[in-house]
C-alpha positions as CSV (number, residue, x, y, z in Angstrom):
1,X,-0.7,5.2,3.3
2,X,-0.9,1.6,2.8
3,X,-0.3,0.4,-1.1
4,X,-2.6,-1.7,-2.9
5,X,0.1,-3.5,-4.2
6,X,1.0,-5.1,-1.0
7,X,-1.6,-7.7,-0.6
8,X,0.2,-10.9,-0.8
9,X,-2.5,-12.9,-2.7
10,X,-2.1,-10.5,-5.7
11,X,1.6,-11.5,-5.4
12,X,0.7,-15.3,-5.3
13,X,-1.1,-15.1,-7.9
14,X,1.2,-13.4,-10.1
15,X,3.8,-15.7,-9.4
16,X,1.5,-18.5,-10.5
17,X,0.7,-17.1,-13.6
18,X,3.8,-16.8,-14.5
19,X,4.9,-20.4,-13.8
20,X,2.0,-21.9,-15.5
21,X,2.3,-19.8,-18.7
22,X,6.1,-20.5,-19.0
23,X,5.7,-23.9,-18.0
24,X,3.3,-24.2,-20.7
25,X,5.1,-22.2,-23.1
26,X,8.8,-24.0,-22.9
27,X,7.0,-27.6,-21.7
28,X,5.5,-27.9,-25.6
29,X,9.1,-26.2,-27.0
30,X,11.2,-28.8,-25.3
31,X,8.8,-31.7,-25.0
32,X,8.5,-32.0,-21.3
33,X,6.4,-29.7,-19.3
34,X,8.5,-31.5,-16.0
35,X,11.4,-30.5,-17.4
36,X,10.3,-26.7,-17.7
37,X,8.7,-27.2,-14.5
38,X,12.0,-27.6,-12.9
39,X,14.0,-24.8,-14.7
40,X,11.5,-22.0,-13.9
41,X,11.4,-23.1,-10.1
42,X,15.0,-23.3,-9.9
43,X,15.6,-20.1,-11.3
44,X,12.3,-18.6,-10.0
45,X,13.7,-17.2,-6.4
46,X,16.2,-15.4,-8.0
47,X,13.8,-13.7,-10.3
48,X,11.8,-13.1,-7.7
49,X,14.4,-11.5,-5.2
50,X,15.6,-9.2,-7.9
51,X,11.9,-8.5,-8.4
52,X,10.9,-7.3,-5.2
53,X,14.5,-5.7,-4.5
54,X,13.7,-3.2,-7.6
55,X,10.1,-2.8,-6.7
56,X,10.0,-2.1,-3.2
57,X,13.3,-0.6,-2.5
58,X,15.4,0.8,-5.1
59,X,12.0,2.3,-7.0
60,X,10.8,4.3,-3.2
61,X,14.3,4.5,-2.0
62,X,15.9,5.7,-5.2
63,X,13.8,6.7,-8.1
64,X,11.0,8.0,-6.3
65,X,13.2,10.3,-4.3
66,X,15.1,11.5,-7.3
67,X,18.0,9.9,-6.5
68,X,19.1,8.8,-10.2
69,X,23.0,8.4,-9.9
70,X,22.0,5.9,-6.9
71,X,19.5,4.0,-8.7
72,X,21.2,3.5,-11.7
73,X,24.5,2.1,-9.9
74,X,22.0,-0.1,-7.7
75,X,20.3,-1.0,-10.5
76,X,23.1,-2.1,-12.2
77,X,24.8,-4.1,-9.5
78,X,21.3,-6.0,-9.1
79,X,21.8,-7.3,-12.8
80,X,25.0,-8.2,-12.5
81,X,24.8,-10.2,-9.5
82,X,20.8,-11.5,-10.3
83,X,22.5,-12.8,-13.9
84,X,25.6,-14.3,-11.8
85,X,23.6,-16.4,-9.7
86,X,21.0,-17.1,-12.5
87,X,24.0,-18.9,-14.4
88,X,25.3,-20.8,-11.1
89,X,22.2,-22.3,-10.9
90,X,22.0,-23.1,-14.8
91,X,25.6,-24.6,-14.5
92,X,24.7,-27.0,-11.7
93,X,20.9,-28.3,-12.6
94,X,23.1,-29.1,-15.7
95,X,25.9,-31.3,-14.1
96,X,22.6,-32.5,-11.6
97,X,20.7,-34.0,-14.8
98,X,23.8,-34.7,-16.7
99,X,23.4,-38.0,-14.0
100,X,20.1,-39.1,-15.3
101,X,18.5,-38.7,-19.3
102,X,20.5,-35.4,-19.8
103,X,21.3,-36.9,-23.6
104,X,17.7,-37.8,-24.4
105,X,16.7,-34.1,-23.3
106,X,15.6,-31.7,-26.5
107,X,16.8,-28.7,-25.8
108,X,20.5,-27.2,-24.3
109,X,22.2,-24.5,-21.8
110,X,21.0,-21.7,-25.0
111,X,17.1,-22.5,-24.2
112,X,17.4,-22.1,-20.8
113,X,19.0,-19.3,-21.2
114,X,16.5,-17.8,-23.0
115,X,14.2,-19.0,-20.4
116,X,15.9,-17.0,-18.1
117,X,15.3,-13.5,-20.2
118,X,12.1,-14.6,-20.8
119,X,11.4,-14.7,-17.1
120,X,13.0,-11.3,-16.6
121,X,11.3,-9.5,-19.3
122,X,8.0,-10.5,-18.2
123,X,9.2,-9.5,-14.4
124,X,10.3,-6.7,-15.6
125,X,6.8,-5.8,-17.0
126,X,5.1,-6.6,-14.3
127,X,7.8,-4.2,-12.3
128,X,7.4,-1.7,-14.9
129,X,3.2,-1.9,-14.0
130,X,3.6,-1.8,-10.2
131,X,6.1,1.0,-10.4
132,X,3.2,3.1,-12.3
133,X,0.9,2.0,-9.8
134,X,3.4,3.3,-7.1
135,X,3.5,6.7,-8.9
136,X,0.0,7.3,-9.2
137,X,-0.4,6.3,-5.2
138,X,2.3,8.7,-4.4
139,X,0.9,11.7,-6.5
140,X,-2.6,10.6,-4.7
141,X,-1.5,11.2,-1.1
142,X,0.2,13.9,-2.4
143,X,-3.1,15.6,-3.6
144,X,-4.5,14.6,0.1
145,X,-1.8,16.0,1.8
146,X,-2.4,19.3,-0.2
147,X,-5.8,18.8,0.8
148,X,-5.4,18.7,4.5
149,X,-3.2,22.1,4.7
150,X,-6.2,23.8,2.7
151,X,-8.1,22.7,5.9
152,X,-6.0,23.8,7.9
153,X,-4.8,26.9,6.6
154,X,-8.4,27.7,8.1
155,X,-7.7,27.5,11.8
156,X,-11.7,27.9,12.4
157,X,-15.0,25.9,11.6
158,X,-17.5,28.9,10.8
159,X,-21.2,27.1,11.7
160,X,-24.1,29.3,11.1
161,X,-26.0,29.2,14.7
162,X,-29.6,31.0,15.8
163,X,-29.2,33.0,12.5
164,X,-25.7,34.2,13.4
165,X,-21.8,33.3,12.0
166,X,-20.0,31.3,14.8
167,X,-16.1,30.9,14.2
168,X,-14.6,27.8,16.9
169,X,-11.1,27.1,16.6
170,X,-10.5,23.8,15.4
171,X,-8.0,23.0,18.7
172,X,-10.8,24.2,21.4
173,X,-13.5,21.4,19.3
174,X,-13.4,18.7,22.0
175,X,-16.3,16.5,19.9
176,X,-19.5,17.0,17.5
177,X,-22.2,15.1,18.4
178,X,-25.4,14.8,15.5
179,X,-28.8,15.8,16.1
180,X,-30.6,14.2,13.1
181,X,-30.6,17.3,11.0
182,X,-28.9,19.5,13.2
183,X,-25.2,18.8,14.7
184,X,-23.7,20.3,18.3
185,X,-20.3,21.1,19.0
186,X,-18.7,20.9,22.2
187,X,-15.8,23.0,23.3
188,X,-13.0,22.9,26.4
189,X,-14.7,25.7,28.1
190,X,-18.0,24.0,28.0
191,X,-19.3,25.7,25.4
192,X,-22.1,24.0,23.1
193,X,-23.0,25.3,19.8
194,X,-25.6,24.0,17.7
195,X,-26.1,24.5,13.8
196,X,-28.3,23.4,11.2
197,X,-26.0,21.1,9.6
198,X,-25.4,17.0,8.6
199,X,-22.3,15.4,10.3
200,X,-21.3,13.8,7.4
201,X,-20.9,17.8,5.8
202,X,-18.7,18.1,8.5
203,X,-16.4,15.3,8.0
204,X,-15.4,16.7,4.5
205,X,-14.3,19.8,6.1
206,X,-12.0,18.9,9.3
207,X,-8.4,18.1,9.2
208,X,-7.5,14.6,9.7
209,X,-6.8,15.4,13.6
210,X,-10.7,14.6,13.5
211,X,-12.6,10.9,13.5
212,X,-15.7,9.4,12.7
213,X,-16.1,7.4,15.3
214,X,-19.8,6.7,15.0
215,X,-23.0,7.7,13.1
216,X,-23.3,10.5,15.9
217,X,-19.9,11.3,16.7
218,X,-16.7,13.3,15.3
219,X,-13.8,13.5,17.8
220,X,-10.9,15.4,18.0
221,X,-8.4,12.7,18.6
222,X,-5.6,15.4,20.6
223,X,-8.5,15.6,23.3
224,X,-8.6,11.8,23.8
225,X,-7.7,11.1,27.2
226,X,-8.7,6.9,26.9
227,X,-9.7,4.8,24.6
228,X,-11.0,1.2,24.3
229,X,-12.1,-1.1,21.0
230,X,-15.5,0.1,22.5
231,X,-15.5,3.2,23.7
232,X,-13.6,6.8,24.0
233,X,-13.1,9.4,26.6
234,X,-12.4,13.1,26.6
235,X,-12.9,15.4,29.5
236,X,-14.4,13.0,31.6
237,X,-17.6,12.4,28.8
238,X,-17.7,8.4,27.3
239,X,-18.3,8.5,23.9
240,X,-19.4,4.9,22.1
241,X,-17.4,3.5,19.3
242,X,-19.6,2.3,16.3
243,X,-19.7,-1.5,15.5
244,X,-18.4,-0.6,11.6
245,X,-15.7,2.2,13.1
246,X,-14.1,0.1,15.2
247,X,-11.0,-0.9,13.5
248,X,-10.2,2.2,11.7
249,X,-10.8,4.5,14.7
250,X,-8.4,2.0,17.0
251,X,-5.7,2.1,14.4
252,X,-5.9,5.7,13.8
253,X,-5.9,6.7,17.8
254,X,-3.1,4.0,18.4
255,X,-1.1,5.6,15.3
């Protein structure tokens, strides 16, 4: 499952926000926004490297997997070594400017270190926000995964057909084709089976090894013997790929 979290623009535009606030906050403190400007970019790739270091591996690697004693020496070492280079970079924009108005300058190495645990607390928020987000994604696939062995703890799909109860194993279901009101089911051995039933009824009750792949059709993707971005194929029968199904039905057979 793909997380929500890793669409870059959200990123970007995080990272903006967060230069143009403290830019704006530390600009009016020390009486030159440039001068902010240049602090927060300097120091901003370390910020951000630590950032994504916590959030996307020691948090999924670590925490996530219960792995305390690992995470909290990890986590540890990441301070250290983020706060290290944070202060290389401090010492030498110093000696840089030190060549230009350094003395007209109204503020010293203390604001920009404060600055600097300004920028990590509100990091650190923002890390504190995504790892929630990452929890509740991770307790949501888990509730799908319990979801899909309900289905198929239930080997069967039970259809009721010309007023009698019709059990078809879920690995002998080849397709379902719809029928407007009705749906039909087609087996390996040829068999067809048709029941008083909506497709999209059906969809709810399969296990994921079945896909929508149009209005009219449900596949079972193990019989798949070829596929195209147009069309599928399973025991010898072409089966057309909906215009809106397309990408998700390619990535799923592919996967």
């Amino acid at each position: 499952m793909k997380l929500k979290i890793s669409n870059p623009f959200y990123h970007v535009l995080f990272w903006l926000l967060v230069v143009s606030l403290l830019t704006f906050i530390f600009g009016h403190s020390w009486g030159s926004g440039l001068n902010a400007f240049y602090f927060i970019s300097m120091m901003l790739p370390v910020v951000m490297g630590t950032s994504y270091f916590f959030n996307f591996y020691l948090v999924p690697y670590f925490l996530l997997k219960k792995k305390y004693f690992l995470f909290g020496l990890y986590f540890f070492n990441l301070i250290v070594i983020s706060l290290y280079l944070q202060m290389v970079i401090i010492f030498f924009s110093f000696i840089y400017l030190a060549n230009f108005s350094f003395a007209g300058m109204q503020f010293g190495t203390k604001d920009v270190k404060l600055l600097g645990i300004v920028m990590y607390l509100i990091v650190f928020m923002g890390s504190f926000l995504i790892m929630l987000q990452q929890l509740a994604e991770r307790q949501k696939e888990l509730e799908l995964f319990k979801i899909e062995e309900e289905k198929r703890k239930n080997a069967f799909l039970e259809l009721l057909s010309n007023r009698q109860l019709v059990r078809i194993p879920f690995a002998e279901i080849t397709y379902i084709e719809s029928l407007s009101d009705y749906v039909r089911v087609h087996t390996d051995n040829g068999q067809k089976v048709t029941s008083k039933q909506k497709i999209s009824a059906l969809t709810e009750i399969l296990p994921a090894d079945f896909i929508r792949i149009h209005r009219s059709f449900i596949v079972n993707k193990e019989k798949v013997s070829r596929f195209n971005a147009n069309e599928v194929e399973i025991n010898g029968v072409e089966l057309n790929i909906g215009r809106t199904y397309k990408k998700e039905v390619v990535s799923l057979l592919k996967a």
